[in-house]
C-alpha positions as semicolon CSV with decimal commas, in nm:
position;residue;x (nm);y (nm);z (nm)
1;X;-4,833;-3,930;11,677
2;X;-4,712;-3,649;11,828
3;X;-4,414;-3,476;11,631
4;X;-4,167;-3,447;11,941
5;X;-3,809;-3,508;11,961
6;X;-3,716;-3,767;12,233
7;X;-3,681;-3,630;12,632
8;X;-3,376;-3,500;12,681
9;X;-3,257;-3,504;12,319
10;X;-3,254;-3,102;12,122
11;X;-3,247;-3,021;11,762
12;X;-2,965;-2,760;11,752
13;X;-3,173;-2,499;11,491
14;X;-2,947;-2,304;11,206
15;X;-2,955;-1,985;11,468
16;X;-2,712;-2,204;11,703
17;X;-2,558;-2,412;11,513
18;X;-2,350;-2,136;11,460
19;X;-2,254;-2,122;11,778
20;X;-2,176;-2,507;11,810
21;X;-1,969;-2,402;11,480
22;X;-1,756;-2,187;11,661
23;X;-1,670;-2,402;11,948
24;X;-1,591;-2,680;11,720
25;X;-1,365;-2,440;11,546
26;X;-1,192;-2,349;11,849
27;X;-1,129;-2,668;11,942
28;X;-0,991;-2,798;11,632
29;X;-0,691;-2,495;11,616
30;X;-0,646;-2,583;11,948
31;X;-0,570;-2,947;11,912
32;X;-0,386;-2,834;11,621
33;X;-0,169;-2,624;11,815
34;X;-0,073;-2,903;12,085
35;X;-0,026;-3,165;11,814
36;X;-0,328;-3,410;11,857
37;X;-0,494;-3,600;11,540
38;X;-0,864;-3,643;11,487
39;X;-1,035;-3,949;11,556
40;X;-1,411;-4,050;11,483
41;X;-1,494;-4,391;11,691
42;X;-1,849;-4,552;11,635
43;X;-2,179;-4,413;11,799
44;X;-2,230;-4,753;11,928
45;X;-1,986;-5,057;12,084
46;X;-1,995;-5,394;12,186
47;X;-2,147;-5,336;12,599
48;X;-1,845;-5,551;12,704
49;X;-1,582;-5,268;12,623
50;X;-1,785;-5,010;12,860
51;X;-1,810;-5,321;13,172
52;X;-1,454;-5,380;13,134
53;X;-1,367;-5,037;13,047
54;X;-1,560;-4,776;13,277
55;X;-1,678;-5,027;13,536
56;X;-1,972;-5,225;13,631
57;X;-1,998;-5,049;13,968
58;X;-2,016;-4,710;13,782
59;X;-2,346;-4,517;13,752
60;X;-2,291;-4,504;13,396
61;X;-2,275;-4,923;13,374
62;X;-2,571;-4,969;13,668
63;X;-2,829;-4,712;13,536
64;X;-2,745;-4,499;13,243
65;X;-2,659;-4,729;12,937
66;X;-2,843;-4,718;12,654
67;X;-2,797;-5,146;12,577
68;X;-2,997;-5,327;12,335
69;X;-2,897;-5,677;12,090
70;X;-2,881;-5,647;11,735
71;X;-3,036;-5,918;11,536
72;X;-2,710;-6,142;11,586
73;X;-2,783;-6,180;11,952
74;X;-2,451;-5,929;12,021
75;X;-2,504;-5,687;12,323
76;X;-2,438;-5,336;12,172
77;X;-2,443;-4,995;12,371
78;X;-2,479;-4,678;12,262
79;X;-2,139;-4,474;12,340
80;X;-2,196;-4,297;12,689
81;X;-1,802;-4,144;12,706
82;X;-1,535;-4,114;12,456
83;X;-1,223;-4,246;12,651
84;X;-1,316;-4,590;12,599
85;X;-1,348;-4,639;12,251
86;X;-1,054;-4,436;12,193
87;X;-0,874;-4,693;12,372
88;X;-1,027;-4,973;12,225
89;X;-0,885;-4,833;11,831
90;X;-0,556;-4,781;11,994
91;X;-0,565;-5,129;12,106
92;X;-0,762;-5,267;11,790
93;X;-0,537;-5,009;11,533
94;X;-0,218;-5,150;11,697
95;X;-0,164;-4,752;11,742
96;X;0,137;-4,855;11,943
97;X;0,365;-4,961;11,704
98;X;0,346;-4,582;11,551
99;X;0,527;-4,327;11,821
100;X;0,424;-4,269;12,130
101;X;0,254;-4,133;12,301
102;X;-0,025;-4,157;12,068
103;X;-0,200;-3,821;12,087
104;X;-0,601;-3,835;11,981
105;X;-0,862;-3,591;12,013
106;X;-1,262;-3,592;11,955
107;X;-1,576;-3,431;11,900
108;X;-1,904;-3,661;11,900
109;X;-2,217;-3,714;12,098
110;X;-2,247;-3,951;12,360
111;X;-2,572;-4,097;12,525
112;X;-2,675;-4,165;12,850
113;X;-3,013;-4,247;13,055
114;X;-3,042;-3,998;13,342
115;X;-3,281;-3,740;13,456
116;X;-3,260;-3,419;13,201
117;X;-3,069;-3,116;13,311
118;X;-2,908;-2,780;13,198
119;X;-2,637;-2,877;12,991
120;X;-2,690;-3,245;12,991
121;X;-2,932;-3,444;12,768
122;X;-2,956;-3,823;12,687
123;X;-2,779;-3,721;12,381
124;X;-2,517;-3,494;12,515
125;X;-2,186;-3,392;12,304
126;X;-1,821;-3,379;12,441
127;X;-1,460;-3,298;12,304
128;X;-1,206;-3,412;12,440
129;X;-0,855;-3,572;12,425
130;X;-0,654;-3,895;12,464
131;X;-0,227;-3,907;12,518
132;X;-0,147;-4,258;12,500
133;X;0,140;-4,420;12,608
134;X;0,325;-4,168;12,821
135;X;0,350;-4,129;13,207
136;X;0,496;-3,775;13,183
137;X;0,330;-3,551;13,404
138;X;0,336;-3,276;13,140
139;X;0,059;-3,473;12,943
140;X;-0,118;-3,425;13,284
141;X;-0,081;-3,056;13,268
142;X;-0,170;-3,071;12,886
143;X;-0,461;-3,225;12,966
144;X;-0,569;-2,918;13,193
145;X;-0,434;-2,683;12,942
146;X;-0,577;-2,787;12,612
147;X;-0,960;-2,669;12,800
148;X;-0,829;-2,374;12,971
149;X;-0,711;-2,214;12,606
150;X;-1,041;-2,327;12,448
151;X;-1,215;-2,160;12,701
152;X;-0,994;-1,826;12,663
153;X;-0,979;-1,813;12,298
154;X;-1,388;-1,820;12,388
155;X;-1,373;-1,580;12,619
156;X;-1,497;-1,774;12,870
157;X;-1,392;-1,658;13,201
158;X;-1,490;-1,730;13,600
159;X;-1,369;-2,103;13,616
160;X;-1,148;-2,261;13,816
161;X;-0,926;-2,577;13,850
162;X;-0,983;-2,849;14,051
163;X;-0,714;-3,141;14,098
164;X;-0,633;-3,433;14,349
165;X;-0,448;-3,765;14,333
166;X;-0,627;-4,114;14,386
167;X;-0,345;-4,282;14,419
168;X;-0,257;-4,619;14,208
169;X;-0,272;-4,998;14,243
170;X;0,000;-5,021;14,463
171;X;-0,141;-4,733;14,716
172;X;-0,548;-4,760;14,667
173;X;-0,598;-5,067;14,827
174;X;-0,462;-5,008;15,167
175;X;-0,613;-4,628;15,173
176;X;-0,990;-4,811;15,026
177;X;-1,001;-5,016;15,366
178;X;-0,901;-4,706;15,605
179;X;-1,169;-4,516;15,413
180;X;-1,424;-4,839;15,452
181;X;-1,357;-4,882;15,798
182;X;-1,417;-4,512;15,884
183;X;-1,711;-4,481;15,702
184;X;-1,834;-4,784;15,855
185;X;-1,978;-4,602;16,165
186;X;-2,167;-4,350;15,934
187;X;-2,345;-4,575;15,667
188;X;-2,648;-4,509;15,847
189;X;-2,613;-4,087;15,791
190;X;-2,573;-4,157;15,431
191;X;-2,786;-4,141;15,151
192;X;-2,930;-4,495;15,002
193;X;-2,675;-4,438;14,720
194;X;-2,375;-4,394;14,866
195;X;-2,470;-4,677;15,114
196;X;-2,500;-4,909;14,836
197;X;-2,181;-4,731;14,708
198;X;-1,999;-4,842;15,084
199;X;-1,913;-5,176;14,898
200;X;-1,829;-5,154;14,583
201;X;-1,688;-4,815;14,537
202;X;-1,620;-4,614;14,889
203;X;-1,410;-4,390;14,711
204;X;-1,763;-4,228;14,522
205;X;-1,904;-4,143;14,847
206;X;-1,654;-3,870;14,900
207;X;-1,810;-3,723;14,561
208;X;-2,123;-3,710;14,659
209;X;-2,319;-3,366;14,633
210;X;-2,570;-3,445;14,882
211;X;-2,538;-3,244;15,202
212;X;-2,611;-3,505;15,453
213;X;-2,275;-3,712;15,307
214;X;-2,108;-3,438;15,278
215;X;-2,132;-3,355;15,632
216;X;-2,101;-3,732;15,728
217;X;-1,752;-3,722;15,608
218;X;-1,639;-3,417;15,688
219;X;-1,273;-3,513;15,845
220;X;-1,261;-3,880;15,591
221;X;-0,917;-3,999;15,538
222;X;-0,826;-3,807;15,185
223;X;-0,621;-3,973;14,951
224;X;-0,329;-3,732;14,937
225;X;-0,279;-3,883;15,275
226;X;-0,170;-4,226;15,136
227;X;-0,012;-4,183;14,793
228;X;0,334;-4,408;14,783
229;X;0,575;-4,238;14,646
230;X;0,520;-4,315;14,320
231;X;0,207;-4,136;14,309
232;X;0,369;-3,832;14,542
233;X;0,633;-3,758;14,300
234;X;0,405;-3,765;14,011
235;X;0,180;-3,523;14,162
236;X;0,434;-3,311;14,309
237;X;0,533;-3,231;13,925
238;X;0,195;-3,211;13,804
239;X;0,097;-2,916;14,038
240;X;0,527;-2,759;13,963
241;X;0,423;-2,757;13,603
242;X;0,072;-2,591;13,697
243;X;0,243;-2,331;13,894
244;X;0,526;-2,307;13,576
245;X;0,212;-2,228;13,381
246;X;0,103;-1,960;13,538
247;X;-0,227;-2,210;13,590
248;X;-0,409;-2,123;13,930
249;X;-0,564;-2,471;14,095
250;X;-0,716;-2,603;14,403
251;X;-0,648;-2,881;14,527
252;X;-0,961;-3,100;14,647
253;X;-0,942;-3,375;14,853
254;X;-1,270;-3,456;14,793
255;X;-1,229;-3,478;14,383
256;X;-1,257;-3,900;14,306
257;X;-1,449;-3,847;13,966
258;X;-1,704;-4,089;13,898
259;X;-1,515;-4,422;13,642
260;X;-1,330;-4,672;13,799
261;X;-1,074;-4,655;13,529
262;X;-0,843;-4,302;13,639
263;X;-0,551;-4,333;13,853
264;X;-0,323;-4,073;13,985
265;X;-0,426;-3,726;13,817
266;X;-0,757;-3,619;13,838
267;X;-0,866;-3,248;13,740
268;X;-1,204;-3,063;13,697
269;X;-1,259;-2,712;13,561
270;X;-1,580;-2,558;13,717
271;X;-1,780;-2,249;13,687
272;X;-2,005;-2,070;13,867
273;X;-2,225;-1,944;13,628
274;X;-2,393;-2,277;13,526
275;X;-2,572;-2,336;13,873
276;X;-2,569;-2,684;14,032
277;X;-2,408;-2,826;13,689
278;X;-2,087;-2,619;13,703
279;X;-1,848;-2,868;13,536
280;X;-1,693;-2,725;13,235
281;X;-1,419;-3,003;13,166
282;X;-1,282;-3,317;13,394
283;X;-1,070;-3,569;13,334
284;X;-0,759;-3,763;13,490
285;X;-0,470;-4,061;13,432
286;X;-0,606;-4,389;13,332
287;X;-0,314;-4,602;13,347
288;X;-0,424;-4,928;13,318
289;X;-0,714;-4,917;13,071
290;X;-0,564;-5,016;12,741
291;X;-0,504;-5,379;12,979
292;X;-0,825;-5,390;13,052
293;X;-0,982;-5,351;12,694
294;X;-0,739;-5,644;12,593
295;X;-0,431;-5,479;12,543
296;X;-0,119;-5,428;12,661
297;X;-0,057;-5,206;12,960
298;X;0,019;-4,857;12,861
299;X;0,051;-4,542;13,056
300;X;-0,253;-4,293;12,928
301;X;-0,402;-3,959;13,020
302;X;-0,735;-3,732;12,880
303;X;-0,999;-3,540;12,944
304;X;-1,360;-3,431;12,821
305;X;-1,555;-3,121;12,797
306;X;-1,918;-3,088;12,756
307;X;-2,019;-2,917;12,428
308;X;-2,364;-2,803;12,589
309;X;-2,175;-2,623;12,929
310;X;-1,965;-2,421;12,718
311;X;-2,260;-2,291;12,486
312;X;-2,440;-2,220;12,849
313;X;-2,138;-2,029;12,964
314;X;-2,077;-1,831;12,633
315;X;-2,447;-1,725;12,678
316;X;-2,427;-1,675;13,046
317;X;-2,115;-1,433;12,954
318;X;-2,280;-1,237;12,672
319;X;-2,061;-1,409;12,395
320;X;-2,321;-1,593;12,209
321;X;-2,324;-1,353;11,891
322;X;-2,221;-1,624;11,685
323;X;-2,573;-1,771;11,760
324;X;-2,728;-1,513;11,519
325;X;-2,839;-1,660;11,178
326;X;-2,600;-1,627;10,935
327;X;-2,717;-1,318;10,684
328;X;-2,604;-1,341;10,328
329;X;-2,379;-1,115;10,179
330;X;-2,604;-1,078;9,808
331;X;-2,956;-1,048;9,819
332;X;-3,022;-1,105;9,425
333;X;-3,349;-0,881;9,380
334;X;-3,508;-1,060;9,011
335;X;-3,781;-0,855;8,836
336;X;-3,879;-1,099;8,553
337;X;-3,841;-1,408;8,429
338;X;-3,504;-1,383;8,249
339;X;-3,417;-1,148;8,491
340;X;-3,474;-1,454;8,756
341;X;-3,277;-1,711;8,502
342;X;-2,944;-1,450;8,522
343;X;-3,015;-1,403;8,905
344;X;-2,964;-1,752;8,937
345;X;-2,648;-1,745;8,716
346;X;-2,481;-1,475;8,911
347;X;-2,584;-1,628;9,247
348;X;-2,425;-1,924;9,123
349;X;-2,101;-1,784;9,065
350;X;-2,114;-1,585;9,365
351;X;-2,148;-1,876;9,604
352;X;-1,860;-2,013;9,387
353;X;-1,659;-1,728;9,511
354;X;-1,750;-1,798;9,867
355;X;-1,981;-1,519;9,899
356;X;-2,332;-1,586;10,067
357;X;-2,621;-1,531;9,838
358;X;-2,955;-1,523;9,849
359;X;-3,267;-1,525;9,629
360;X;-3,663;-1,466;9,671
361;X;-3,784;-1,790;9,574
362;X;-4,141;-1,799;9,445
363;X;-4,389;-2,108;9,367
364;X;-4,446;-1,951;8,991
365;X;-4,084;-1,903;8,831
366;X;-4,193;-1,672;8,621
367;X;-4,407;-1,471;8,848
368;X;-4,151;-1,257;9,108
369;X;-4,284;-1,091;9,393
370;X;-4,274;-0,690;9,405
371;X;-3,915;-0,511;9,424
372;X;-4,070;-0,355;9,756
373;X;-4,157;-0,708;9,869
374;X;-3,816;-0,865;9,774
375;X;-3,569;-0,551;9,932
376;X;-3,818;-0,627;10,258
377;X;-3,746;-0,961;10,225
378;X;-3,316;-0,857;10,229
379;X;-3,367;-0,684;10,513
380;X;-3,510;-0,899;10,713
381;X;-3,230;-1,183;10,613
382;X;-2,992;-0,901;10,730
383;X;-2,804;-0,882;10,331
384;X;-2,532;-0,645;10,350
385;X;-2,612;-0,572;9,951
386;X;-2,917;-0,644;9,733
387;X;-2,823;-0,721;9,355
388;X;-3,131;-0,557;9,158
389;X;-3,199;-0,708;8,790
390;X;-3,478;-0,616;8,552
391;X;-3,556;-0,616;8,179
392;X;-3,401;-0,295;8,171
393;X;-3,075;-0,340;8,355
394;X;-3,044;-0,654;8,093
395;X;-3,120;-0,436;7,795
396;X;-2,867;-0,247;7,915
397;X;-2,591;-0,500;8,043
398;X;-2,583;-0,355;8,396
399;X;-2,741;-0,468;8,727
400;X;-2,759;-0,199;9,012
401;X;-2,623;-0,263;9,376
402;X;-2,735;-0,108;9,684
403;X;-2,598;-0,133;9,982
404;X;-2,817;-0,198;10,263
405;X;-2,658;0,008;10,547
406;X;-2,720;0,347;10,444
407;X;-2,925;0,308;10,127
408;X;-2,610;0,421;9,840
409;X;-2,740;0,257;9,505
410;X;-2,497;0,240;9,184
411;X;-2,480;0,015;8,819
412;X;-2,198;-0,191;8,756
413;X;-2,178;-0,415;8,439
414;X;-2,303;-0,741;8,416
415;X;-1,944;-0,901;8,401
416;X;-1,825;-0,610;8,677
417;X;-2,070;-0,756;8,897
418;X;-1,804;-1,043;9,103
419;X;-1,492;-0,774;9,139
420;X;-1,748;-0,513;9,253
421;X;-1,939;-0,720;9,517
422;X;-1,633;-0,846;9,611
423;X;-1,472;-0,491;9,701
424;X;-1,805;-0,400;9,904
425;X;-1,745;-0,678;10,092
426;X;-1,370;-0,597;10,168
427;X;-1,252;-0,852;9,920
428;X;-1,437;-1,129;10,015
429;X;-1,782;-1,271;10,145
430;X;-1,843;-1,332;10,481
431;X;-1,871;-1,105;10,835
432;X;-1,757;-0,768;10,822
């Protein structure tokens, strides 16, 4: 057997994970900040919440599933987007009897069976957020917003917003058959997928990315020609609250996004720097999903952003210094075995103290490495101190600290050791 991870799944290594730490940081102060609560759903679901849910004429139903029975017989599915299952716990959770709107957020990886690409795995993560039970346009705008200020407390730049209306049960249908019947005359100019698309979804063909359907419908009815009024008004406050903002936005006829769940409000944030995958964040109103999980019918808005594309665009923007692995504050350099045994006492209550430390670890306990081996060994960890302890620092009750940047070695005593480190470290462990 050959020890490889699964195509298009990535072990994130200790040097990134830092990175990933940071984002997930973000995010949580920023859901903090607008007043959304954490919620963890399970990896997997029964597969009749995602046909219900996201759509059996989506690609994610059709192709991309990962669906297998457990040893009951039950159809199970591996979660492929977090907007359903949040849903179904609202539903399940009875979340409406609590106020409303209920407002969730998330950070978990989803899984999906498509070709491999920058940014996107089989095992792909996503944060993201749910309001539900509110038909305020504001959550709309929130919805844009919550990204957008993850994004600048990143400093990621170069994006842009991207919003249209679909339109809702009342206006859809009507616009569906104009769009059917002028596309009618062009299935054969476009490509096999959007000609099975023709059918069942129309609406996705305007999405496509490949050129040939792209120019085949150049001129298509767009559905900002057919909102009812309804739908109008809502978007007509949507983009007066972007503008209120000070939130730039384009508005895209073309935008449909790809589940047959949204309705109304749809938004994507897209870069440039990413290449053909420049999709940052997307998301929309879903105003009739919590009905068709087996609930009752409340209004609901989110969005998701993929975990991957924003470490891509930190790194594409020079801001992936967070990716560096993380260097201890202590070195503890041990010359001797008791020397080692009170090494690993002071290390002890170091790390109690929240301050990194490190030690040279050797296969004989009693047999340390070289003081020239171990202080190479600090530096190449990046310490910002090495703690040196010998027979004769513990004759004398005293270790010696040196501080790595310039070379400055001094004693302190053995119980002096915490307040001093501490004070090198400007009261604290941790990045300067």
């Amino acid at each position: 057997m050959e020890a490889r991870a699964p195509r298009g799944t990535t072990d994130i290594l200790p040097e990134e994970a830092r990175l990933w730490q940071k984002i997930e940081a973000t995010v949580r102060e920023v859901m903090r900040a607008y007043g959304y609560g954490e919620i963890r759903t399970p990896v997997f679901e029964y597969t009749e919440l995602f046909l219900r849910g996201v759509g059996e004429t989506t690609d994610i139903v059709e192709k991309q599933m990962y669906t297998f029975e457990d040893q009951g017989g039950r159809s199970l599915t591996l979660r492929p987007e977090g907007t359903a299952p949040v849903v179904r716990a609202f539903v399940q959770h009875r979340l409406d009897g609590r106020a409303l709107p209920q407002k969730l957020w998330y950070a978990q990886p989803m899984f999906r069976y498509e070709r491999p690409q920058a940014g996107r795995g089989r095992q792909f993560h996503q944060f993201g957020a749910e309001a539900i039970g509110t038909l305020d346009p504001a959550c709309d705008v929130e919805m844009i917003a919550i990204p957008l200020e993850v994004y600048r407390r990143l400093g990621i730049q170069r994006f842009e917003v991207l919003v249209n209306s679909i339109g809702c049960e009342v206006c859809r249908p009507a616009y569906r058959a104009e769009l059917k019947a002028w596309l009618a005359g062009r299935l054969d100019q476009l490509c096999p997928t959007c000609r099975s698309r023709y059918e069942r979804n129309p609406l996705r063909v305007l999405d496509c990315k490949e050129e040939r359907c792209r120019q085949a419908t150049e001129g298509a009815p767009a559905p900002l020609d057919h909102l009812c009024d309804e739908c109008s008004r809502h978007l007509e406050h949507v983009t007066v609250l972007l503008r209120a903002l000070g939130i730039e936005y384009r508005m895209d006829p073309r935008l449909v996004r790809g589940l047959d769940y949204y309705t109304k409000t749809v938004f994507e944030i897209v870069t440039d720097v990413l290449g053909a995958q420049g999709t940052l964040a997307a998301g929309g109103r879903y105003d009739g999903l919590t009905a068709a999980v087996g609930g009752k019918r409340f209004p609901a808005v989110g969005f998701a952003g993929g975990m991957e594309r924003a470490v891509l665009a930190l790194r594409a923007a020079g801001l992936d210094e967070a990716a560096h692995l993380d260097a201890p504050d202590v070195f503890l350099v041990c010359l001797g075995k008791e020397a080692r045994i009170e090494g690993v006492k002071i290390a002890h209550r170091l790390r109690r103290e929240d301050i990194a430390s490190a030690l040279d670890y050797s296969d004989e306990f009693d047999q340390a490495r070289s003081m020239r081996a171990q202080m190479k060994a600090a530096g190449r960890l990046g310490a910002r101190l090495a703690l040196i302890l010998g027979d004769d620092e513990l004759a004398r009750g005293v270790a010696s600290i040196k501080r790595l940047s310039d070379g400055e070695q001094w004693e302190v005593s053995l119980d002096g050791v915490i307040p001093a480190v501490k004070e090198q470290l400007g009261g604290g462990g941790g990045p300067f």
